[in-house]
C-alpha positions, 0 to 999 in steps of 0.5 A: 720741504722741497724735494731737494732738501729731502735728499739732503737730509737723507745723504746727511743721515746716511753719512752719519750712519756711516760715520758712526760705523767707522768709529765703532770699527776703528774702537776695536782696533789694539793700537786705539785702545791702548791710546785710550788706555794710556791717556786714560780716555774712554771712546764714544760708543755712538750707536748707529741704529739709533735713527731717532738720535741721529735725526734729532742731531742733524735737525738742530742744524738743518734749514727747510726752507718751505713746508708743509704747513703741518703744525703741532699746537703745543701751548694754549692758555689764558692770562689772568690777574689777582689783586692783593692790597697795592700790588697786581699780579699777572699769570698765564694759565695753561689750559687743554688746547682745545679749551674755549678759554685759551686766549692765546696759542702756540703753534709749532711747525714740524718741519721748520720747528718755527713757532707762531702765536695766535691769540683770541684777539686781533693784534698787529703781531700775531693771527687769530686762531680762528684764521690759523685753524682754518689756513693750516693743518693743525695737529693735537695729539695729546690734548695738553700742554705739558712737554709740547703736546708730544710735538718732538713724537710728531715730528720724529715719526714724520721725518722718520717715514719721509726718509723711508717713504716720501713726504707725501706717505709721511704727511699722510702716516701723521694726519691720520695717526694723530688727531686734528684741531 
């Protein structure tokens, strides 16, 4: 992420955190709670030490538009069939991330959240894993495929740090906390 875009992302967390005080204060004024009262509606509490769902919530609408190249494989598995009479059935397996079987993987920026798909395979619309492994930096932390290989963590921590800190302290804090493909 560049540098600007750092300090974008901080402003957006802090005008949050911001807002979200306003509205706690403005909750405990009589003449608000009695318009809640009387039309029956309740106030939001939002919390605004939660950075965790602050961050969560500005992500989902905030544009990187360059990266680290830091990416958490979320998915590996393989393809396979089974025979039945007249009829052919297809299904993926999921398989450890590290497995020698997996066909094909997923990878997942942590900055940008943009997914790539690599196969074992050569094919015109997607790498090799082997040359995506080798070309980027890429994070197992959990070794599985269930719930992205705790790819919502990884990411959470390195913003998190990158907030408080700097990309360079947060690129360092996740290659060394979590493990490497």
């Amino acid at each position: 992420m560049k540098s600007y875009e750092l300090t974008k992302l901080r402003k957006l967390v802090t005008k949050e955190i911001e807002r979200r005080e306003r509205i706690k204060e403005l909750l405990e004024l009589d003449l608000i709670k009695e318009y809640l009262k009387i039309t029956n509606s309740k106030g939001e509490e939002l919390d605004s030490t939660n950075i965790s769902e602050i961050l969560k919530q500005i992500l989902a609408s905030f544009s990187i538009t360059e990266t680290n190249g830091l990416y958490v494989c979320t998915r590996a598995y393989y393809s396979d069939w089974n025979v039945c009479y007249e009829e052919t059935n297809y299904y993926t397996k999921n398989v450890s991330i590290n497995s020698p079987i997996a066909e094909s993987k997923i990878y997942k920026d942590i900055e940008s959240g943009k997914c790539i798909y690599a196969s074992k395979e050569s094919d015109k619309r997607s790498p090799l894993i082997t040359t995506f492994e080798k070309e980027n930096m890429i994070l197992n932390p959990y070794n599985t495929s269930d719930n992205e290989n705790g790819y919502e963590e990884v990411r959470y921590d390195y913003f998190a740090k990158a907030l408080e800190e700097g990309q360079a302290k947060a690129k360092k804090l996740i290659l060394t906390k979590y493990p490497k493909l």
